[in-house]
Backbone as CSV, one residue per row, in Angstrom:
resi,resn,N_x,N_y,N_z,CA_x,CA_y,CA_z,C_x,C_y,C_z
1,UNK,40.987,44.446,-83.648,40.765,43.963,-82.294,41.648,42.742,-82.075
2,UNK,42.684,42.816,-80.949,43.133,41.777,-80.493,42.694,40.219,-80.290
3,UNK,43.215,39.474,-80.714,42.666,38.308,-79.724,41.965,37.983,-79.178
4,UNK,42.719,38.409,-77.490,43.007,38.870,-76.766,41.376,39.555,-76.488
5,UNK,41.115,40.810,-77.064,39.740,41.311,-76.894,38.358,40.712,-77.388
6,UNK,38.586,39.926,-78.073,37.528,39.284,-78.629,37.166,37.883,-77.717
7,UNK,38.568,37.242,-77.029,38.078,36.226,-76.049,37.186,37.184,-74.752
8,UNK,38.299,38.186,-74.347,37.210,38.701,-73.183,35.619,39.229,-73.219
9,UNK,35.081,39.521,-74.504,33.711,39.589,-74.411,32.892,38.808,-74.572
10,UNK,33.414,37.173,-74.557,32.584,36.243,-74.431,32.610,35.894,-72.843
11,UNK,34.091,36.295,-72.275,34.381,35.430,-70.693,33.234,36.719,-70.202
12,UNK,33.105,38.183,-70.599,32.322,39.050,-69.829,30.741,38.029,-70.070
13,UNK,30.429,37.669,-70.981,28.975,37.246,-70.984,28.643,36.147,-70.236
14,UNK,29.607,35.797,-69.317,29.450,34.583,-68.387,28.110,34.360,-68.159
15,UNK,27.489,33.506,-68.124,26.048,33.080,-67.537,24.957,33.976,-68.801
16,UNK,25.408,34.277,-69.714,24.394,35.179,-70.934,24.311,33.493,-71.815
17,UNK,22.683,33.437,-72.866,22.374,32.994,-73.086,22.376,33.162,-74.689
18,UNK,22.782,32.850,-75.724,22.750,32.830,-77.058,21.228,32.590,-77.183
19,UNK,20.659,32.704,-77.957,19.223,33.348,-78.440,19.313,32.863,-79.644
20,UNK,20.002,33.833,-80.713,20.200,34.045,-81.803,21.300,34.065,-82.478
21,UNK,21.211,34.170,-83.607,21.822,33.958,-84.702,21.402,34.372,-85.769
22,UNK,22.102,36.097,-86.635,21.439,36.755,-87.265,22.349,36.810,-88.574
23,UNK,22.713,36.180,-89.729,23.571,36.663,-90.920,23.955,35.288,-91.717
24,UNK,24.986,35.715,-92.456,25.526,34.165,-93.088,26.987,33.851,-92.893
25,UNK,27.417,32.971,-92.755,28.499,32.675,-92.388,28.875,31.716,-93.775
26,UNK,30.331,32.202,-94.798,30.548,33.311,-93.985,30.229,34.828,-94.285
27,UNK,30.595,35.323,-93.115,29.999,36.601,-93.359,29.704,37.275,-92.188
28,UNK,29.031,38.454,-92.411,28.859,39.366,-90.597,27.204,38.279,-90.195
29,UNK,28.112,38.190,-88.750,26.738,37.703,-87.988,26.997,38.258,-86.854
30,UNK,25.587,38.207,-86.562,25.092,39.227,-85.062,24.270,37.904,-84.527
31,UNK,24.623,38.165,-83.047,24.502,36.973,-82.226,23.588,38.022,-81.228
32,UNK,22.267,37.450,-80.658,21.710,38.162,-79.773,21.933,36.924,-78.093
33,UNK,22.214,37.572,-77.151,22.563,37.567,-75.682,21.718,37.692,-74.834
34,UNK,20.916,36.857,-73.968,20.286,37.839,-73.343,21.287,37.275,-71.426
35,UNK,20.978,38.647,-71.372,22.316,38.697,-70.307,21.394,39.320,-69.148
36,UNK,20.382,39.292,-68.043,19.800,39.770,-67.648,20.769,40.585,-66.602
37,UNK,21.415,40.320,-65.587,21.819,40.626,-64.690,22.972,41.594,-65.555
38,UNK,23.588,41.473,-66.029,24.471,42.122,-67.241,23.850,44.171,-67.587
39,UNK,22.827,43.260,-68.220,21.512,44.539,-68.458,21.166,45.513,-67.579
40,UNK,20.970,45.036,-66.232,20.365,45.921,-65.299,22.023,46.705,-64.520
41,UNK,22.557,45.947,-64.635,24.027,47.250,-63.972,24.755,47.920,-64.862
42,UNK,23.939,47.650,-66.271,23.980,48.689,-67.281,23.260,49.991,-67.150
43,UNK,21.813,49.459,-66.660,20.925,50.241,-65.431,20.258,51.252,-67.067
44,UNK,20.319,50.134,-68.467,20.164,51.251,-69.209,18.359,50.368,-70.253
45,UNK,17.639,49.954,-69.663,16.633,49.167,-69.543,16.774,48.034,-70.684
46,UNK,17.937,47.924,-71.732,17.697,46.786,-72.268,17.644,45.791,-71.699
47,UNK,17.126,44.507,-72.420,16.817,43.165,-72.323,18.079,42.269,-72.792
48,UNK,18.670,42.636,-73.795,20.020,41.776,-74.064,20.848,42.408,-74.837
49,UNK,21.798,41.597,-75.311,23.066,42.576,-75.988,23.086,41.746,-76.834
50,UNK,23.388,42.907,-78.213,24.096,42.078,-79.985,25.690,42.310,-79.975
51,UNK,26.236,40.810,-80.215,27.501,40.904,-80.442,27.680,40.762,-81.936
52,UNK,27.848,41.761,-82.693,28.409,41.615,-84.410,29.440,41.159,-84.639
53,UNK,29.824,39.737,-85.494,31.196,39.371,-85.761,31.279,39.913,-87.087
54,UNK,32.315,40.550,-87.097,32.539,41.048,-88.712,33.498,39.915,-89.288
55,UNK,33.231,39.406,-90.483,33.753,38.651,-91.436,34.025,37.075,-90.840
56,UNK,33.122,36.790,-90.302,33.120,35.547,-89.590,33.206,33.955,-90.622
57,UNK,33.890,33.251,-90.441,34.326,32.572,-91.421,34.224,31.057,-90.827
58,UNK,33.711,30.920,-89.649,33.424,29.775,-89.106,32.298,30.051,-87.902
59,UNK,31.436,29.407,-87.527,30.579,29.774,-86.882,30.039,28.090,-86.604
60,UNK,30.576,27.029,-85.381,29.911,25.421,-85.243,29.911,25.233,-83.943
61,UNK,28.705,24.708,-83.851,28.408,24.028,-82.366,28.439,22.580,-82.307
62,UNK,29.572,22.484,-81.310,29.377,20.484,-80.888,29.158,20.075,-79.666
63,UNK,27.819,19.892,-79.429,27.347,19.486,-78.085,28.180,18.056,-77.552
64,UNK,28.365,18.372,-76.412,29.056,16.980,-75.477,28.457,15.835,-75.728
65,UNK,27.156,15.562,-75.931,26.584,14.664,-75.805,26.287,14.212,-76.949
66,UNK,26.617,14.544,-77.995,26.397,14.298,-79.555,28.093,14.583,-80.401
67,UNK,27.986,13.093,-81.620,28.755,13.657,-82.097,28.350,14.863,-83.213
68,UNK,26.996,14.880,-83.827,26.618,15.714,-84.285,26.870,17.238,-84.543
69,UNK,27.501,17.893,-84.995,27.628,19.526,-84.943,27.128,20.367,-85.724
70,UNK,26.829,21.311,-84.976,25.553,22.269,-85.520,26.091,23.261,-86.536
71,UNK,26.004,23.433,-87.769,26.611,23.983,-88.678,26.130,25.398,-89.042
72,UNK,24.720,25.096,-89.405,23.806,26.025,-89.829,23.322,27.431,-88.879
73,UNK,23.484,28.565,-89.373,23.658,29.670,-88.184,21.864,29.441,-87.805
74,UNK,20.871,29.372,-89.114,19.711,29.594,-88.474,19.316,28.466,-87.128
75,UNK,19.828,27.441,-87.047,19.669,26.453,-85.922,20.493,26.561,-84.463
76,UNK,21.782,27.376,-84.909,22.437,27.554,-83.787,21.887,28.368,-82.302
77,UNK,20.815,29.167,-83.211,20.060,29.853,-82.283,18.984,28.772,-80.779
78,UNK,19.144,27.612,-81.496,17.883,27.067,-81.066,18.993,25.894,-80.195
79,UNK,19.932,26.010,-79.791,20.525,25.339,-79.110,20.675,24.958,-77.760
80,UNK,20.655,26.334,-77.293,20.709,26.586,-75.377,21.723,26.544,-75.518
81,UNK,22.056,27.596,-76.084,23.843,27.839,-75.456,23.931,29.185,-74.526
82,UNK,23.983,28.147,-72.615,24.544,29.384,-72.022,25.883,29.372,-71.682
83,UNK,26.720,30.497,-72.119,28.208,31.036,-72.023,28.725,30.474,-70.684
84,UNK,29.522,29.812,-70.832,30.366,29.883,-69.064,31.765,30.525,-69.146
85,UNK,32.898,30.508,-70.551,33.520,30.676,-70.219,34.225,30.906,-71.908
86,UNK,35.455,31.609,-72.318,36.121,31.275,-73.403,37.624,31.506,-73.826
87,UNK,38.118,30.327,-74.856,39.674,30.606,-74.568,39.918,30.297,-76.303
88,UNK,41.475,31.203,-76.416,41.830,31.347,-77.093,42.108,29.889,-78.165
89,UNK,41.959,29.673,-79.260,42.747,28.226,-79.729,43.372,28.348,-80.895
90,UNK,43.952,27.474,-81.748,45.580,28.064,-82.655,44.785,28.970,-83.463
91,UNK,43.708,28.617,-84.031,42.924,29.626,-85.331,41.392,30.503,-84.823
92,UNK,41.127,30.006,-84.058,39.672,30.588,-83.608,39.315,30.529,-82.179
93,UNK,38.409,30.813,-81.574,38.023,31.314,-80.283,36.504,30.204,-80.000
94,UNK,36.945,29.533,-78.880,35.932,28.290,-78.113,35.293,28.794,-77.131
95,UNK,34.281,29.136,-77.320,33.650,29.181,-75.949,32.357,28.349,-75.342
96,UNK,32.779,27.916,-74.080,32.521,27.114,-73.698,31.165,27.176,-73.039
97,UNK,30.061,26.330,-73.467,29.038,26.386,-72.774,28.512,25.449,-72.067
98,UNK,27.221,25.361,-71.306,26.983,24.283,-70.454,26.895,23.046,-71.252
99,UNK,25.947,22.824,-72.561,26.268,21.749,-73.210,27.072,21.159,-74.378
100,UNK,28.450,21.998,-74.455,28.919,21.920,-75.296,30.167,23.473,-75.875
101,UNK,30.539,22.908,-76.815,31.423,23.548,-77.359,31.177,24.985,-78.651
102,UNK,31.190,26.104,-78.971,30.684,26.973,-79.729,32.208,27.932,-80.743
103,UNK,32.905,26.768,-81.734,33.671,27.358,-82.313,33.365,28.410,-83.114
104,UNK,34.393,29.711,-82.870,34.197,31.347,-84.324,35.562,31.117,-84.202
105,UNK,35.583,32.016,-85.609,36.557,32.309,-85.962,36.202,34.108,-86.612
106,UNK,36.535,34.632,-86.236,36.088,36.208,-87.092,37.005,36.832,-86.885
107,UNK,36.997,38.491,-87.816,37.896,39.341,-87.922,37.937,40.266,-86.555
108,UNK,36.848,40.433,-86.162,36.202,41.686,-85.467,34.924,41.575,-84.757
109,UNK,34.905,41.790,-83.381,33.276,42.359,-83.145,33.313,43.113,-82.374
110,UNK,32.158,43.791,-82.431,30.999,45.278,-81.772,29.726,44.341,-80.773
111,UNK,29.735,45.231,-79.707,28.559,45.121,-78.887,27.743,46.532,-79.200
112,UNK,26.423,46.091,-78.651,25.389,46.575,-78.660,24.220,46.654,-78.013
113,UNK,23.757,47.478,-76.803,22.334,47.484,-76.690,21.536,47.155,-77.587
114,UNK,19.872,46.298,-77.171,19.001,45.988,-77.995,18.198,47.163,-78.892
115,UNK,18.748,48.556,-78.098,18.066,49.650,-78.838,19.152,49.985,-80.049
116,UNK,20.043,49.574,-80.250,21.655,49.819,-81.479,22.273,50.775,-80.865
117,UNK,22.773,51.473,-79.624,23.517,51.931,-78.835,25.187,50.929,-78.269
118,UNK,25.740,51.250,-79.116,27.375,50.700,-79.240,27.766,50.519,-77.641
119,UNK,27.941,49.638,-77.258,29.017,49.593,-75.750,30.498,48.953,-75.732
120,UNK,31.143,49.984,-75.525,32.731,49.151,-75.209,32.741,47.972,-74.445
121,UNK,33.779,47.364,-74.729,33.933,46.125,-74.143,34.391,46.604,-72.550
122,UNK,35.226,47.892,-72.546,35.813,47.766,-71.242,34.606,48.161,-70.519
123,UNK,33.551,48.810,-70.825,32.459,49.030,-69.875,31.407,48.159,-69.977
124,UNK,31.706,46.761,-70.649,30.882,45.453,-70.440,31.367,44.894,-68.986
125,UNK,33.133,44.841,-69.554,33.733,44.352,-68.148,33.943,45.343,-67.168
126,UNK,33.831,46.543,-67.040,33.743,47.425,-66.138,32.045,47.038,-65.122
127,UNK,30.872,46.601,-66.058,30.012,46.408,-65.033,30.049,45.041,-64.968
128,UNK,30.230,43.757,-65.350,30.335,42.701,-64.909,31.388,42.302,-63.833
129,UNK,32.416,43.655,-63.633,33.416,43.393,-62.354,32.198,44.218,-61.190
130,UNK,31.868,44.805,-61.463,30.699,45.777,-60.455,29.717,44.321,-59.899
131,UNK,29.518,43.495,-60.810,28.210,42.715,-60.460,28.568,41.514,-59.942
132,UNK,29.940,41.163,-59.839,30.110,40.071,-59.252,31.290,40.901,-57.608
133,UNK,31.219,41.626,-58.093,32.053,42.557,-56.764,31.099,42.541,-55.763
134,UNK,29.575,42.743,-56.019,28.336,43.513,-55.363,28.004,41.725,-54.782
135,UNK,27.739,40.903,-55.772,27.652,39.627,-55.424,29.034,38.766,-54.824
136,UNK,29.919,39.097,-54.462,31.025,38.502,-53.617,30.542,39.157,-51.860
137,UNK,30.136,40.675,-52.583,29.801,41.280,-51.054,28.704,40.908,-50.361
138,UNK,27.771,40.377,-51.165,26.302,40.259,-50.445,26.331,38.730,-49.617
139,UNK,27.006,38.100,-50.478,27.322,36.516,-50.023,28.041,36.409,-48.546
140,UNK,28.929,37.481,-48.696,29.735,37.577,-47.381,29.404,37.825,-46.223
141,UNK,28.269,38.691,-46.726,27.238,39.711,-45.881,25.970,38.775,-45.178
142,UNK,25.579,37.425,-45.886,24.842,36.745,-45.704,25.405,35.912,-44.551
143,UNK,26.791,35.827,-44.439,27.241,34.552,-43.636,27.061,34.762,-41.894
């Protein structure tokens, strides 16, 4: 997997909420999402999505407001990290959340329905362009 593909399924989880934090780093970790609006124009009744990093070799959170950084995967869960946005950097992938910063570095990842039903990335971003398309229209529609 590109880059390239691994930044866009964090920019698709825009407004999704990190939860969890499932493995050892390093090592495969599965990150649970809960992405509500995400979920339902999936229209496929889960509650959130697992992103699996295969061979993940860095996994740290540094909140804005602390110099402190969160090392440990079992705590990372307990952070409030919601996704706004993520970009490429020389060795690993930042994505950016409301309070702070969420460095990986990994080989690879897989999405997943909460039932273990695999979803491509292009039909993550195939319905997150649907859901902000539907929400550009309704806004417009409101004025």
């Amino acid at each position: 997997m590109s880059m390239r593909s691994q930044v866009d399924i964090w920019n698709v989880l825009h407004d999704g909420s990190i939860v969890a934090f499932i493995g050892e780093c390093p090592g495969d970790i599965s990150v649970k999402v809960e992405i509500e609006y995400l979920c339902e124009v999936l229209a496929t009744g889960s509650k959130f999505l697992w992103v699996h990093l295969r061979s993940c070799s860095d996994a740290v959170y540094s909140p804005f407001e602390s110099s402190a950084s969160v090392m440990h995967i079992v705590h990372l869960g307990d952070c409030d990290l919601e996704i706004l946005s993520a970009k490429e950097e020389e060795n690993h992938i930042s994505v950016c959340c409301t309070e702070g910063i969420l460095r990986l570095d990994y080989l690879d990842a897989t999405c997943e329905l909460d039932t273990g039903i695999p979803v491509p990335v292009a039909m993550l971003s195939q319905a997150c362009k649907k859901y902000w398309d539907d929400w550009d229209q309704h806004s417009k529609d409101d004025r």
